[in-house]
C-alpha positions as CSV (number, residue, x, y, z in Angstrom):
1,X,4.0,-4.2,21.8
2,X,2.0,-2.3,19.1
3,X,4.8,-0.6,16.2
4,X,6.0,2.9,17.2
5,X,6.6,5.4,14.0
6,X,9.5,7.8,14.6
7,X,10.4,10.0,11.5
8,X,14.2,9.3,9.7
9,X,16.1,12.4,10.5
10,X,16.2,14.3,7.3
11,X,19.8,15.5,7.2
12,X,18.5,18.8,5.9
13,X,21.7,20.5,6.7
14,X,23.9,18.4,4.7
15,X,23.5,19.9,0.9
16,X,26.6,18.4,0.0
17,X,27.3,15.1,2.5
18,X,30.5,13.0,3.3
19,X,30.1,9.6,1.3
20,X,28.6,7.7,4.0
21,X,25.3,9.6,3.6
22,X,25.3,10.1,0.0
23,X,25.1,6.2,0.4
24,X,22.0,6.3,3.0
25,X,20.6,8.8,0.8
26,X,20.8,5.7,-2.1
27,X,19.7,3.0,-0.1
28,X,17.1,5.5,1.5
29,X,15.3,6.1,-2.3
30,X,16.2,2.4,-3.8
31,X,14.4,0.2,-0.4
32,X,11.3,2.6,0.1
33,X,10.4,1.5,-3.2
34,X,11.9,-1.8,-2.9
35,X,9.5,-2.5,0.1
36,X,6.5,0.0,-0.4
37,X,5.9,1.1,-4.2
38,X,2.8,-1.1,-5.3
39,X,4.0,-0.8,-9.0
40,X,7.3,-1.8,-9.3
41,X,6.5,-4.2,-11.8
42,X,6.1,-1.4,-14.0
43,X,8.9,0.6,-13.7
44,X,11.4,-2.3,-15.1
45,X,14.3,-4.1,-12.7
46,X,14.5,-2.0,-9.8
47,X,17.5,-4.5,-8.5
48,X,19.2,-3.2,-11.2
49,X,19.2,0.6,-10.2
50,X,21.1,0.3,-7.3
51,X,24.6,-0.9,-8.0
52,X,24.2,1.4,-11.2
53,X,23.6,4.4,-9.2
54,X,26.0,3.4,-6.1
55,X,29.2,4.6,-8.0
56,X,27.2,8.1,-8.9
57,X,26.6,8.5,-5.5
58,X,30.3,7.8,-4.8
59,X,31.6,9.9,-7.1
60,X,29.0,12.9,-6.6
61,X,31.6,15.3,-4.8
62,X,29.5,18.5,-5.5
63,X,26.4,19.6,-4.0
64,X,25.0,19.9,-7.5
65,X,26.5,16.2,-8.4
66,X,24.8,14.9,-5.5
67,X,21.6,16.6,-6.4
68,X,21.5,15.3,-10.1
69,X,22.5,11.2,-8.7
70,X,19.1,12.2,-6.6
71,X,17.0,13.5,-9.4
72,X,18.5,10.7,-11.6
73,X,18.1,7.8,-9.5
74,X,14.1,9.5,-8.4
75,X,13.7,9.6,-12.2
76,X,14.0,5.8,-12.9
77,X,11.0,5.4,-10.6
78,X,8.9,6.4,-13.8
79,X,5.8,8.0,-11.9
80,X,4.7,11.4,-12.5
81,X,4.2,11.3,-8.7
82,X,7.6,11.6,-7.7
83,X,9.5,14.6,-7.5
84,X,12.9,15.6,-5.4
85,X,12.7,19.0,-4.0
86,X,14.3,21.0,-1.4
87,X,18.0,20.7,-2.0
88,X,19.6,24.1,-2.9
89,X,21.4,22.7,-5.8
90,X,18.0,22.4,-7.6
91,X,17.7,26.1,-8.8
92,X,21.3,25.9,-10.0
93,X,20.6,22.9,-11.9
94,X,17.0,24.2,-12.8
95,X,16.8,27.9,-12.1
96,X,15.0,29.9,-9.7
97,X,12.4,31.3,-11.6
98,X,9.5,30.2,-13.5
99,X,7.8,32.3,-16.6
100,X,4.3,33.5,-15.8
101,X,2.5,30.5,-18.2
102,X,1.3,27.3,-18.2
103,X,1.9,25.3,-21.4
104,X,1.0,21.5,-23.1
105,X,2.9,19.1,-25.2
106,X,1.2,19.3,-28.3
107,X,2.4,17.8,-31.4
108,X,6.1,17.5,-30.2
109,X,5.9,21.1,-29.5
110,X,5.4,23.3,-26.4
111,X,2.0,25.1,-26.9
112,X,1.1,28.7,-24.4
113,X,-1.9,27.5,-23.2
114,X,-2.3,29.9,-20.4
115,X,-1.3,33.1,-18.9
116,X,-0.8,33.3,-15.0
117,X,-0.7,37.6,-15.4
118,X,-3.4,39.3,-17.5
119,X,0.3,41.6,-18.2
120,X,1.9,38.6,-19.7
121,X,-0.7,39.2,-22.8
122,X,1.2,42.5,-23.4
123,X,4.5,41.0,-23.8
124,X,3.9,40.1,-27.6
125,X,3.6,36.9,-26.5
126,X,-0.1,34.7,-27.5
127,X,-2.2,32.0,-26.1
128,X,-1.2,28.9,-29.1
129,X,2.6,30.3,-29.8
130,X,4.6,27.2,-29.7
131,X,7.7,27.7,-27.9
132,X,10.7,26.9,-30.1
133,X,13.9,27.8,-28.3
134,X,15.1,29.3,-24.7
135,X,18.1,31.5,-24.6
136,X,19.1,31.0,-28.1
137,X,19.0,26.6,-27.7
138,X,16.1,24.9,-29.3
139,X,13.5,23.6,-26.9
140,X,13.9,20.1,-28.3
141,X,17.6,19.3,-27.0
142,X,16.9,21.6,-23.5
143,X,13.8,19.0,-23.0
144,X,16.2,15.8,-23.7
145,X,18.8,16.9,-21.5
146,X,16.7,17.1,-18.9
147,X,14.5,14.2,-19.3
148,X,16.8,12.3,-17.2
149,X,16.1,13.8,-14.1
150,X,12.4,13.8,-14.8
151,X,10.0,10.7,-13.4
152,X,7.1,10.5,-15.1
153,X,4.2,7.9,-15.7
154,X,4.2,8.7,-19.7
155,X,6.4,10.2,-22.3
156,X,3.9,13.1,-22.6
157,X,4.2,13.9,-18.9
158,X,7.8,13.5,-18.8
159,X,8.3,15.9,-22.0
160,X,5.6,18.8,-20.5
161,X,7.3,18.5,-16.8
162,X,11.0,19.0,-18.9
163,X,9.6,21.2,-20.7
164,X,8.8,23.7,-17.8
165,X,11.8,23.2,-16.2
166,X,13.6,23.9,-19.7
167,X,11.8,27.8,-18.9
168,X,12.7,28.2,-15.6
169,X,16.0,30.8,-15.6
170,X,17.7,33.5,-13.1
């Protein structure tokens, strides 16, 4: 008989889930790339990233420590194309809100490249200001903390996409 797809249930109701699915959650993320991801060659021993990441996914007892052995674990993956979304715990961990402007990595530095309100020119603040620091903490070491949950293709995309999370606040 010819294959019949039926979606995974998606457990969208469990924010922060009893061990057994925290587990399924792991082998979910490590065997679709195990089995489909054309690149893996390039994204180092993927064997090795799941009995690394089974004890943080036993240990996650939060919501929010579930959500960062997701992003983690996604992160490893090293492809600008994938991204975790949708669990709540992501705008504790990242914030709600985004600032009105689109940026690049320039130089080791975050450059305003673009305003999303014409308003946002009457702030003070300029296309080509480099932003230096976010709540009184230098960009740099908001950026490295949160390279970790970032997957991305190069080191440029991986600093910009940190880098606009590093703005995102209340």
């Amino acid at each position: 008989p010819a294959p019949l797809w039926r979606p995974d249930n998606p457990y969208s109701e469990l924010h922060s889930p009893e061990l057994p699915h925290r587990l399924l959650a792991a082998f979910r993320i490590w065997s679709i790339i195990d089995r489909f991801y054309p690149y893996k060659h390039l994204i180092g021993d993927w064997h090795a990233v799941l009995p690394e990441f089974i004890p943080r996914f036993e240990a996650a007892e939060t919501e929010d420590d579930y959500a960062r052995a997701v992003l983690e674990m996604t992160a490893r993956i090293a492809d600008t194309h994938t991204i975790a979304y949708g669990h709540p715990a992501l705008s504790r961990i990242f914030g709600v809100a985004s600032p009105p402007i689109e940026g690049r990595w320039i130089e080791q530095q975050f450059v305003v490249t673009r305003f999303h309100w014409a308003e946002v020119a009457q702030s003070g603040l300029s296309l080509g200001d480099v932003i230096l620091s976010i709540d009184d903490e230098p960009l740099a070491v908001r950026v490295a903390s949160l390279q970790k949950y970032v997957a991305a293709s190069t080191e440029i995309a991986q600093n910009l996409r940190a880098a606009l999370l590093a703005l995102r606040g209340p």
